[in-house]
MARKOL-618613 format. One line per 4 residues: number of its first residue (from 0); their letters; for each residue z, y, x of C-alpha. Coordinates in nm, 2 decimals. Last residue first. Layout:
BEGIN
NUM) A) Z Y X; ...
This chain:
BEGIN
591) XXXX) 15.18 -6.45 6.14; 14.99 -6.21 6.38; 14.77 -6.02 6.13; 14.99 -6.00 5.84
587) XXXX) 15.27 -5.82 6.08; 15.02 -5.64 6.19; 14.90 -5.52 5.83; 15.34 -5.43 5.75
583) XXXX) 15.33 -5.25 6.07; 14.99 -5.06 6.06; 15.15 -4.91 5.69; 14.90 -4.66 5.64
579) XXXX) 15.03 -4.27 5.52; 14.71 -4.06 5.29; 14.78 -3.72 5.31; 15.00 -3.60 5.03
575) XXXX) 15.08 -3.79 4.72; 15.49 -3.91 4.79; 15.42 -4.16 5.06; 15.71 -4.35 5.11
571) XXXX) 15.59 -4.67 5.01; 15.32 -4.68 5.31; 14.93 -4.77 5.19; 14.82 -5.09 5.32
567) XXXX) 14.57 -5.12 5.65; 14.26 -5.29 5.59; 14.04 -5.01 5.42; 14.18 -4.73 5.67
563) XXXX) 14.14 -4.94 5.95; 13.78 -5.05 5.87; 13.67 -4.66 5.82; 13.89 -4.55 6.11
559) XXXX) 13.68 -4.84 6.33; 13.32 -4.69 6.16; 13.46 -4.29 6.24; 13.53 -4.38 6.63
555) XXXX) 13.84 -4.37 6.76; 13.97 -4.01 6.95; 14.35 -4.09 6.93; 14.33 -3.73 6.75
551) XXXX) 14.07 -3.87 6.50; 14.38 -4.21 6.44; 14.63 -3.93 6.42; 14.45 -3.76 6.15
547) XXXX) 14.38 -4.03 5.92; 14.74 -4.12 5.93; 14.99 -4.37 6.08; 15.31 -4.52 5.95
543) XXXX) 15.63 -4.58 6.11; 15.63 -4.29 6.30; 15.63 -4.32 6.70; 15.40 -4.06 6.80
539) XXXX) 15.16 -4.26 6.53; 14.87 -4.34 6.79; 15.13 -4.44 7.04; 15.34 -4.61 6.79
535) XXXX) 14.98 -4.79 6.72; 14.94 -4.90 7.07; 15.29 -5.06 7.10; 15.23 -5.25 6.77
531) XXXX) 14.91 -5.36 6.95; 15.08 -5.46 7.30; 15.37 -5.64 7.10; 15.08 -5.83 6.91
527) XXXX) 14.92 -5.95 7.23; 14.62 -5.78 7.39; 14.50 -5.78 7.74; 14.38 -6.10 7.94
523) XXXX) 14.38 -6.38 7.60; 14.32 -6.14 7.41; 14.03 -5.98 7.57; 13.85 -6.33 7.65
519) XXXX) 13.90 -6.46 7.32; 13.76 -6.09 7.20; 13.44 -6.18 7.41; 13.43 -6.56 7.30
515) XXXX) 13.47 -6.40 6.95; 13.15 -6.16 6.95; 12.93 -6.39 7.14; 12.98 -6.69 6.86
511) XXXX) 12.92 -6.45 6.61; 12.62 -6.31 6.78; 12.56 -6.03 7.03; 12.23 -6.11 7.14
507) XXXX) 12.02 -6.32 7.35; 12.36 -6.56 7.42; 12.42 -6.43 7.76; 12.21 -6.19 7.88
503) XXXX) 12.29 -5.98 7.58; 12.67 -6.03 7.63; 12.62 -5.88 7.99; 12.42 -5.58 7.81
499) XXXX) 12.67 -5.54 7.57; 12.99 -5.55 7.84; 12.82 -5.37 8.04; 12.74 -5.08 7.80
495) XXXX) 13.06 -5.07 7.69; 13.23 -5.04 8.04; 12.97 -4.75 8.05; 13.12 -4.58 7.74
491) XXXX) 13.45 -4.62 7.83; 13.67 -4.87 7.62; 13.88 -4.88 7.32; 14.00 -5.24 7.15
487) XXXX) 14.22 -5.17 6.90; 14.07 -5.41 6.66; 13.87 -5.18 6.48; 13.77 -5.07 6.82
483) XXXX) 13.58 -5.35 6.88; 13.41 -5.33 6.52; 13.30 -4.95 6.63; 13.18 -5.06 7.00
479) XXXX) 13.06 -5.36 6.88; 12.83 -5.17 6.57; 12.72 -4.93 6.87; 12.54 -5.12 7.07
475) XXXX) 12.41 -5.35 6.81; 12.59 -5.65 6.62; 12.43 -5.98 6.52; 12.48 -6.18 6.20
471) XXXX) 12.16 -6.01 6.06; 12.33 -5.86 5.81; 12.20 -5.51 5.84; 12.54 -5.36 5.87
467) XXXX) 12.69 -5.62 6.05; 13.00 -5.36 6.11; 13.18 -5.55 5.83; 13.10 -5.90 5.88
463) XXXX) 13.24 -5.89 6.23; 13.57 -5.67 6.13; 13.61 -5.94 5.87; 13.55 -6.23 6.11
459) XXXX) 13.75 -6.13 6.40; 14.02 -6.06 6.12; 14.03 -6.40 5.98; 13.98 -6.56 6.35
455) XXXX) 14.28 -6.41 6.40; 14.47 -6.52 6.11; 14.34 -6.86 6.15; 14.53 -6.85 6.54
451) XXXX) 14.28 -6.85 6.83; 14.27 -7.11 7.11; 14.16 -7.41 6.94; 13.81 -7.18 6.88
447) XXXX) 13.54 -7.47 6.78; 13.61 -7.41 6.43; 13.56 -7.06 6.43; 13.23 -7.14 6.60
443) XXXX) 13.11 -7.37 6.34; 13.24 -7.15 6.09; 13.00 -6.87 6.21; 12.74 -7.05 6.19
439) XXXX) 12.81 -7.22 5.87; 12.81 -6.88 5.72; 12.48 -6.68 5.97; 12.29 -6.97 5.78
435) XXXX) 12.44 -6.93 5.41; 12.39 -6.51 5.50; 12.04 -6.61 5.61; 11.96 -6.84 5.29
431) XXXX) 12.09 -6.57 5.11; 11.90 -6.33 5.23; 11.57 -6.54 5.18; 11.68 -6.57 4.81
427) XXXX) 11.74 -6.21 4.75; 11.39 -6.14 4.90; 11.23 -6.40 4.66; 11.37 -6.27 4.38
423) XXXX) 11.32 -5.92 4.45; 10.91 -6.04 4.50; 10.97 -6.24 4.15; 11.10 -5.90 3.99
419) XXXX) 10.76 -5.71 4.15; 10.49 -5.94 4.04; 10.64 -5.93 3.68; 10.81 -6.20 3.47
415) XXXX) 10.88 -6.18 3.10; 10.61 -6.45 3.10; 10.37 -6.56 2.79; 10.38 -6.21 2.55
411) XXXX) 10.21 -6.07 2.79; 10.12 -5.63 2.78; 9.96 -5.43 2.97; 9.59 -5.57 3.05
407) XXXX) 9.37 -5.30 3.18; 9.09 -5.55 3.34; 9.16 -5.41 3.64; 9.58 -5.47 3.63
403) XXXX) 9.54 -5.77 3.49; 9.31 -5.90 3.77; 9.62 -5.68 4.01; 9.87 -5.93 3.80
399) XXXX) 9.67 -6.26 3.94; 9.65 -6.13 4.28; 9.99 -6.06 4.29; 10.09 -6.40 4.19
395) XXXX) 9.81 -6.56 4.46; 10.03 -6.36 4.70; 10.37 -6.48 4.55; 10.27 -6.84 4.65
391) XXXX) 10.19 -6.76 4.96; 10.54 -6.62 4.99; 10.69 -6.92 4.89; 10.52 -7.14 5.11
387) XXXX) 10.67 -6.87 5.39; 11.02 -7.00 5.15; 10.98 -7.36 5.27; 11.15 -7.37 5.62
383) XXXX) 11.46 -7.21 5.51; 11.51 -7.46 5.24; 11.50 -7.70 5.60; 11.77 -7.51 5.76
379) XXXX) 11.98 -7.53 5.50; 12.04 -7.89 5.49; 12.06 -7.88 5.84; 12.34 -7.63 5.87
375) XXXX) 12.50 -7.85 5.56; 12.48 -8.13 5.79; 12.63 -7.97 6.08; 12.88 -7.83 5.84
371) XXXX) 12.98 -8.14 5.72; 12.92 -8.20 5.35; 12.80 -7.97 5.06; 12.46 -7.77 4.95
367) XXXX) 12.53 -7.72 4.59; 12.41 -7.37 4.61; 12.14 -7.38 4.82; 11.98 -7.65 4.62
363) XXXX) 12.07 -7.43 4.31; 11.84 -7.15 4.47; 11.58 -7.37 4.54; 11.53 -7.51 4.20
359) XXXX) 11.58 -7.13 4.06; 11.31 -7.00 4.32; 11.08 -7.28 4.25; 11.08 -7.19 3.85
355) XXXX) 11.05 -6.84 3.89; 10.74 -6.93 4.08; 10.60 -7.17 3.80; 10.66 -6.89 3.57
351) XXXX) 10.49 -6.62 3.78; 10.18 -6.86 3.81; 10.13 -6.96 3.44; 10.17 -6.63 3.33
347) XXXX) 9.94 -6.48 3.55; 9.68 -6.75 3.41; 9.78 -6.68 3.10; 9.78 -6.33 3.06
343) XXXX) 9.44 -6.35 3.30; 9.24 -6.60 3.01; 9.40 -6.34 2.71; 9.17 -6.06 2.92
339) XXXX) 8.88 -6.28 2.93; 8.89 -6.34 2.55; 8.92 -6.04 2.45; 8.70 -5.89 2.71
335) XXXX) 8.42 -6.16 2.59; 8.51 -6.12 2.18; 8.44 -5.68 2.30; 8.10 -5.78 2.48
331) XXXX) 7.99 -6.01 2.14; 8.10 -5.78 1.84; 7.93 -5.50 2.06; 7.57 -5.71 2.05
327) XXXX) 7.61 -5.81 1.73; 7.63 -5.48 1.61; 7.37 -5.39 1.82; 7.11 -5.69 1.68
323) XXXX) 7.22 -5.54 1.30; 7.13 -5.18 1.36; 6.82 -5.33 1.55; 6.70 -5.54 1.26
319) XXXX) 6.75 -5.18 1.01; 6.53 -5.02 1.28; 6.27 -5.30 1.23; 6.27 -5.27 0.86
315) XXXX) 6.26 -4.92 0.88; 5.96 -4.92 1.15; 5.77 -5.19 0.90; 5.80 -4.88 0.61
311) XXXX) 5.69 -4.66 0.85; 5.35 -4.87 0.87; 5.25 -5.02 1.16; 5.26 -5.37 1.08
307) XXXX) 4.92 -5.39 0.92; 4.71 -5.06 1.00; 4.82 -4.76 0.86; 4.68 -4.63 0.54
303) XXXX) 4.59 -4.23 0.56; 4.55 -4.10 0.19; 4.18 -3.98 0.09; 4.09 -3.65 0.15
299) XXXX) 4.14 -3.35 -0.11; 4.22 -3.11 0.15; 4.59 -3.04 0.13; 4.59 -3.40 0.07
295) XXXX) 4.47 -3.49 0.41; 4.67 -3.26 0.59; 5.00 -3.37 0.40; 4.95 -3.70 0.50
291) XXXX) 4.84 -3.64 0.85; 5.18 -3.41 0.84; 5.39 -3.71 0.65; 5.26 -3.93 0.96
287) XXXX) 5.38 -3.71 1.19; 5.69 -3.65 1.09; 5.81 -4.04 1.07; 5.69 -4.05 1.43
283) XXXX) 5.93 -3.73 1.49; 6.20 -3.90 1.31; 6.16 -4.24 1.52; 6.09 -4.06 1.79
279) XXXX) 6.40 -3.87 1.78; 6.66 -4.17 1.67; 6.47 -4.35 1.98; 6.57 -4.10 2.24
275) XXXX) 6.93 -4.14 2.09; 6.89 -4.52 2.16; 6.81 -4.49 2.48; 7.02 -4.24 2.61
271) XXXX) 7.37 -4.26 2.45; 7.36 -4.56 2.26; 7.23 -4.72 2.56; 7.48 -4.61 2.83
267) XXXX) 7.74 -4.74 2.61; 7.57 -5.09 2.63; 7.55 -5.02 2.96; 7.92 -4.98 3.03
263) XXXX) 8.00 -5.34 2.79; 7.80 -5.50 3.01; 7.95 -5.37 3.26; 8.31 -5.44 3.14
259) XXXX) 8.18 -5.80 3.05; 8.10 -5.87 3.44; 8.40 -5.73 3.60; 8.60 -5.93 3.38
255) XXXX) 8.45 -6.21 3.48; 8.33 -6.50 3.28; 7.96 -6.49 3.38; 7.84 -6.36 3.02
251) XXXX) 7.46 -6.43 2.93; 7.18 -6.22 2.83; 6.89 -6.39 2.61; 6.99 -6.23 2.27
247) XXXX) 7.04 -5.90 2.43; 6.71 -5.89 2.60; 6.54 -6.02 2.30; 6.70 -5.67 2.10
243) XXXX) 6.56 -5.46 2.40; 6.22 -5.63 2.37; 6.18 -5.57 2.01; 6.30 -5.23 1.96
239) XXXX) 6.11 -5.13 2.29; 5.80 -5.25 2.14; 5.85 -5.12 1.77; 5.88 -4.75 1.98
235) XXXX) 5.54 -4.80 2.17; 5.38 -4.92 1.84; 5.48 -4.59 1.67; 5.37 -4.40 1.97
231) XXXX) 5.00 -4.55 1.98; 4.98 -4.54 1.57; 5.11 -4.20 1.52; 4.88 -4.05 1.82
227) XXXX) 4.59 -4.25 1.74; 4.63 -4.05 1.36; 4.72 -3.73 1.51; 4.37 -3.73 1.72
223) XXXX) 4.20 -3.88 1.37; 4.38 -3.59 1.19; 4.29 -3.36 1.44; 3.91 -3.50 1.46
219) XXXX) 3.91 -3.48 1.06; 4.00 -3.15 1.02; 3.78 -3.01 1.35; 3.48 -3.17 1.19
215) XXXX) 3.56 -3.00 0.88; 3.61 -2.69 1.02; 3.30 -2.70 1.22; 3.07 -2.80 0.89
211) XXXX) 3.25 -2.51 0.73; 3.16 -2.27 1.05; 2.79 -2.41 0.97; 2.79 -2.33 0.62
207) XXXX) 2.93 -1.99 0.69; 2.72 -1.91 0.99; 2.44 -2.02 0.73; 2.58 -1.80 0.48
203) XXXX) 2.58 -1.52 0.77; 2.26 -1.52 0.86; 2.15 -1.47 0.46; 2.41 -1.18 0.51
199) XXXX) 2.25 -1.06 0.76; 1.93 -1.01 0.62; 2.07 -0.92 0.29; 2.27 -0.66 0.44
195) XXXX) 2.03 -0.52 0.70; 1.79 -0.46 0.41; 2.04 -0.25 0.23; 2.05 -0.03 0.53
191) XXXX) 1.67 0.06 0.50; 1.79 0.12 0.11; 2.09 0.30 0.21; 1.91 0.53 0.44
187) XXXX) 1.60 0.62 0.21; 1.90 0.71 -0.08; 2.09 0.88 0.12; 1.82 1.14 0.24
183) XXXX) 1.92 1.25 0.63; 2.07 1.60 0.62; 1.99 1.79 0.87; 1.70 1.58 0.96
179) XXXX) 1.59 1.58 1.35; 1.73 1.24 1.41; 1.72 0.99 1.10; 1.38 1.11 0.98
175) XXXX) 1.26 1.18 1.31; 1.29 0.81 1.40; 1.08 0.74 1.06; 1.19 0.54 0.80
171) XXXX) 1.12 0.20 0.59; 1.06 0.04 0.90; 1.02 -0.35 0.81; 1.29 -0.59 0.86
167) XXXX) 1.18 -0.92 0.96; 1.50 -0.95 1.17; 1.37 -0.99 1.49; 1.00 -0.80 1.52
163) XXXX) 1.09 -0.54 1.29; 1.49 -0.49 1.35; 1.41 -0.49 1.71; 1.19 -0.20 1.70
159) XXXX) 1.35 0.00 1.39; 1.67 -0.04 1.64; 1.52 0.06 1.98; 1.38 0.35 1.81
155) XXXX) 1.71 0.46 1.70; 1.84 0.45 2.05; 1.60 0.63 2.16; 1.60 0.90 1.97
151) XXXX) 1.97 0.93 1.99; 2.00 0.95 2.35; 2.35 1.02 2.43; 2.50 0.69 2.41
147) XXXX) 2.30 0.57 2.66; 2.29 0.25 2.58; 2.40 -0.05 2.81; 2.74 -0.13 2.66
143) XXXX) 2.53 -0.22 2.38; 2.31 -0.52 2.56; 2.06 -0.58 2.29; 1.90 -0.92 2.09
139) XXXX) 2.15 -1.16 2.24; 2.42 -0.99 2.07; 2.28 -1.10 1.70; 2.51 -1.01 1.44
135) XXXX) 2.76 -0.75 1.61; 2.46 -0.61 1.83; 2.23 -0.56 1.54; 2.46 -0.39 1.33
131) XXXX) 2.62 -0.18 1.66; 2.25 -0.09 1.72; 2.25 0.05 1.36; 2.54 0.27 1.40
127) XXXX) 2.45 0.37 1.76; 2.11 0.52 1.58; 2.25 0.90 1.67; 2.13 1.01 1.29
123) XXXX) 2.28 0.73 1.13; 2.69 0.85 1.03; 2.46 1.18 0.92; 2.35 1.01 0.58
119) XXXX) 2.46 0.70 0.42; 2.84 0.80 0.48; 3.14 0.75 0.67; 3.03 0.54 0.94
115) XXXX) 3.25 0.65 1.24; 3.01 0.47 1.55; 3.14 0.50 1.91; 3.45 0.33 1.86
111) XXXX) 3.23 0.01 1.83; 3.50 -0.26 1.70; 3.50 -0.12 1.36; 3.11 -0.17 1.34
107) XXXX) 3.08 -0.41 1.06; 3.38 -0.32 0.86; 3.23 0.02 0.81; 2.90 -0.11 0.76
103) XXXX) 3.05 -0.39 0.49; 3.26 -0.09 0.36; 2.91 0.16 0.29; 2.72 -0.13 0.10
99) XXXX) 3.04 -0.24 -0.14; 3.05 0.16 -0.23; 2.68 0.22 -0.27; 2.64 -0.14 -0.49
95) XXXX) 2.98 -0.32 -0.54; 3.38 -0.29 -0.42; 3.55 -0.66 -0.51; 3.60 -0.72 -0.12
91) XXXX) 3.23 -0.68 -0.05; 2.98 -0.70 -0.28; 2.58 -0.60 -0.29; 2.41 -0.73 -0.61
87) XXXX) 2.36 -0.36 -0.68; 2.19 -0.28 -0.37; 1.85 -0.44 -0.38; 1.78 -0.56 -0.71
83) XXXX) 1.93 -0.26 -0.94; 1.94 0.00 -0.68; 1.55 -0.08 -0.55; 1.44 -0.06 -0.93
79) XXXX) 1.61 0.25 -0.99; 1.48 0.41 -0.72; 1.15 0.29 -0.75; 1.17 0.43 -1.12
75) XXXX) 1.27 0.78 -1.01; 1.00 0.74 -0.71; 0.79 0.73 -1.02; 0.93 0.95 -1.21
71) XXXX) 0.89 1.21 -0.90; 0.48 1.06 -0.83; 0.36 1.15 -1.22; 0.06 0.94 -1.08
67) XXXX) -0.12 0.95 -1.44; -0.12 0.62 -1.46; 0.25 0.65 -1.43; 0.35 0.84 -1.61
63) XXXX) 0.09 0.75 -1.88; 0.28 0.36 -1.87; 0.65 0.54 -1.98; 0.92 0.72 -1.80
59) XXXX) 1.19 0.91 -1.94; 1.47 0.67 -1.85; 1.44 0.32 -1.73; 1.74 0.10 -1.78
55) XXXX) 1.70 -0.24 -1.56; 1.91 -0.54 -1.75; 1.60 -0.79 -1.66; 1.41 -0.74 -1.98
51) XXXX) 1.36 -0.37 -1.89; 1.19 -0.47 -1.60; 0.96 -0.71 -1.77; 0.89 -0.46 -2.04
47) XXXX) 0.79 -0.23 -1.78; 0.53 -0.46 -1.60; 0.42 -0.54 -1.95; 0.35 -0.21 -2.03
43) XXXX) 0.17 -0.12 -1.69; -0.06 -0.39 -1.70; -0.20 -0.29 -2.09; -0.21 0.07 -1.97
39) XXXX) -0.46 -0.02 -1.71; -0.65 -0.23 -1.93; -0.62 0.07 -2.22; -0.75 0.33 -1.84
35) XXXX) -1.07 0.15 -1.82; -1.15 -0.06 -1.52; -0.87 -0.35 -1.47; -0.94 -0.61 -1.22
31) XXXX) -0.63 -0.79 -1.26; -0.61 -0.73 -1.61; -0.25 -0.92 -1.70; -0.21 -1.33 -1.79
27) XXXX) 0.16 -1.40 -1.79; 0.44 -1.27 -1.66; 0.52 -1.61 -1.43; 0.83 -1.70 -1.32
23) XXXX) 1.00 -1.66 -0.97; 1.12 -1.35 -1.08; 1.18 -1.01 -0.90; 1.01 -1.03 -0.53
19) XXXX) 0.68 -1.19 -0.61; 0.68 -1.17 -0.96; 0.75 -0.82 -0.96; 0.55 -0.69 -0.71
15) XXXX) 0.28 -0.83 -0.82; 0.30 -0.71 -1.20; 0.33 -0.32 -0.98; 0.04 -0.43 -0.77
11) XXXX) -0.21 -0.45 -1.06; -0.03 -0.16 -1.29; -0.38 0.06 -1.25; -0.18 0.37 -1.14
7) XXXX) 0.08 0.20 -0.89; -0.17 0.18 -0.58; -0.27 0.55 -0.68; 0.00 0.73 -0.66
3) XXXX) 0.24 0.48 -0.45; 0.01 0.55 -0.17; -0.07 0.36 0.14; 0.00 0.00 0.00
């Protein structure tokens, strides 16, 4: 067409237009070769009756209009006809037509902060506007960054040109129309717009159809993804349920307490690691599948079915199998500590019994030990010689009680006996197997002195008992000094010394035996009872008693004032001050 004048006039290319771009029916036969102006009328008419029977209100405009090329009602009618089929079907976020138009530009070219499209008019005069159309939509097509901002011709040239060859958009405008205009016409810019619309938007049904295509894909390859995912970790989890519970059935107790007690450790080790590891997969399995569930139902899909055995309600069943297997399990390990910790009561039972028993048998041997003295030495020697059994005894005892002791047993209702009364026991009995020894010992010497009165060997045996401090029937250094001067029997230092070390040399030690050959020896060179009694009217200044203070003053030593003052009696005449001893009334006990 070159002029809407005379192209429209004849009604030929108006029908045509219609049915090509308005209706995909037919109009009808129509002149197409019309010659006199009723054939032209005739084409006209039933090109306007068509667009009145598609909604389109024509106003003041009839065939003679425009037959007779009355060219402002027919752009009128253009108008209408482009605003009605081009633009009004336009929508975008419930706004239509002009208003629907002029937001999809807006929205558009937001991101260019070069273009501020506010109208149909001067927003399109630079042509950054309809680059940043072509450049949002199809990138490839022109660099924007690139522009020169500043060149408004040639920027809008570059969009006519690209929207012709590319988009199959024809140039409805002129560069000057945009550029040198004042005031570009609205109407010529929103229709060339228009055209952008519907060419985009035709792109972007298929970007929609293809972004839906996407989605879908990208649904169904999560849900497969989480699918694998639910499956691989749900069988990982009905694994370790399965092998942990065989473990347990095949595990076996060695009989130690050692043994149950770790066992019993790991078991608590479990529950807090393991099997709280499994309490979160389990619920995080069991979340999984309800989100593939909920995924596929949020979009109409069919419902996820797990393969046989995999199924959450198999992972209750097997989760309710492993609540049972762990009960088991702890009923087993605490039976086993029971029952190893009754095994050590008894067997320490047994032992400290049995012991208690020996040391009772051999304590009434000792006890009714009778006959000669050289047979009762014998007799005693030979109970001597079976307490070191004893003590090996007592070692297997104490191991048995530290076994209670690790396994925390506290109580034993079978033996009222501990490790430490039987070790008293035993001590006891071993002293008095010393002190029955150190006895006959001693009698066997007192007997063998003809030369000493009973009385005598009396006190030589009661001051020797009594300085024996650690009753081993043998006196130190300074034990004979103190038990000799008990007696009255005061020598230097160094004489003392001799006389221990000579006594040493002797006999080994100063025994019994040693102790009254010595004083057999001294009595028979140096003391009678006249020299004693004269001694202790010395110590007295001739009193007939003797006090505390005179025996200090007399210099003897505190363990022979101790003896004195527990063997001497009290004097009659003392009326409650300082202690008086009666040496007269004792010596005359002494030397009957």
């Amino acid at each position: 067409m070159t002029s809407l004048v005379k192209d429209l006039s004849d009604g030929v290319r108006l029908i045509q237009l219609m049915v090509r771009h308005l209706s995909d029916t037919s109009l009808g036969r129509y002149n197409k070769t019309p010659r006199i102006r009723v054939q032209k009328a005739e084409n006209v008419n039933k090109a306007l009756e068509f667009i009145t029977s598609r909604g389109v209100k024509l106003t003041n405009i009839g065939p003679e209009d425009i037959i007779d090329g009355n060219l402002k009602l027919i752009l009128g009618m253009i108008w209408t006809l482009i605003l009605r089929f081009t633009i009004a079907d336009i929508s975008e976020e419930g706004l239509s037509a002009k208003e629907g138009l002029l937001l999809w530009c807006q929205r558009k070219t937001e991101p260019y902060k070069e273009v501020d499209v506010q109208d149909f008019s001067l927003s399109w005069s630079d042509g950054l506007a309809l680059c940043a159309l072509i450049h949002r939509h199809r990138p490839e097509l022109l660099d924007y960054d690139k522009l020169d901002k500043a060149d408004r011709h040639g920027n809008t040239r570059l969009a006519f040109t690209i929207a012709a060859e590319h988009l199959n958009i024809p140039q409805l405008l002129e560069v000057e129309d945009l550029c040198d205009s004042n005031h570009p016409d609205e109407r010529s810019v929103m229709t060339y717009i228009a055209s952008f619309f519907h060419a985009f938007s035709s792109m972007d049904q298929a970007e929609t159809v293809s972004r839906r295509v996407e989605k879908f894909a990208e649904l169904m390859q999560s849900v497969w993804v989480s699918r694998n995912d639910y499956e691989y970790r749900i069988k990982l989890l009905l694994s370790a349920l399965s092998e942990t519970q065989a473990q347990w059935a095949a595990t076996v107790f060695s009989g130690s307490y050692t043994d149950a007690k770790q066992q019993s450790a790991d078991f608590t080790t479990y529950k807090q690691t393991t099997k709280r590891t499994w309490v979160t997969e389990r619920q995080d399995v069991a979340t999984l599948f309800g989100n593939v569930q909920t995924k596929l139902k949020t979009y109409g899909l069919r419902e996820y079915v797990p393969p046989n055995g995999l199924a959450l309600s198999h992972l209750d069943a097997a989760w309710k199998g492993l609540l049972a297997s762990e009960a088991t399990r702890s009923r087993a390990i605490n039976a086993q500590i029971r029952q190893i910790k009754e095994s050590l009561r008894k067997k320490f039972a047994e032992l400290a019994n049995d012991f208690e028993r020996r040391l009772h048998a051999i304590s009434f041997e000792l006890t009714a030990i009778e006959g000669t003295l050289e047979s009762q030495q014998e007799q005693v020697q030979r109970i001597q010689t079976r307490l070191p059994a004893l003590s090996d005894v007592l070692t297997n005892v104490a191991s048995a009680e530290a076994e209670c002791g690790a396994a925390n047993v506290e109580e034993n209702d079978y033996t009222v006996f501990t490790c430490q009364d039987l070790a008293f026991e035993l001590e006891l009995l071993s002293q008095s197997v010393g002190k029955k020894i150190a006895f006959i010992d001693n009698q066997i010497v007192s007997r063998n002195m003809t030369n000493l009165t009973p009385a005598q060997l009396e006190q030589f045996e009661s001051a020797f008992r009594y300085f024996d401090k650690d009753e081993t029937n043998t006196l130190s250094l300074t034990e004979m000094t103190a038990a000799l001067a008990s007696l009255g029997i005061v020598y230097t230092d160094e004489d003392m010394i001799f006389i221990f070390d000579d006594l040493t040399m002797a006999y080994g030690a100063v025994t019994f035996e040693a102790f009254i050959n010595l004083l057999v020896d001294i009595t028979e060179d140096q003391t009678s009872p006249e020299q004693l009694r004269e001694a202790f009217h010395g110590i007295a200044t001739d009193k007939p008693f003797v006090t505390e203070l005179d025996l200090r003053i007399a210099h003897l030593p505190q363990p022979a004032i101790d003896y004195l003052r527990e063997a001497m009696p009290r004097s009659n005449s003392n009326d409650g001050g300082e202690p008086e001893y009666d040496y007269e009334r004792w010596l005359d006990g002494v030397f009957a």
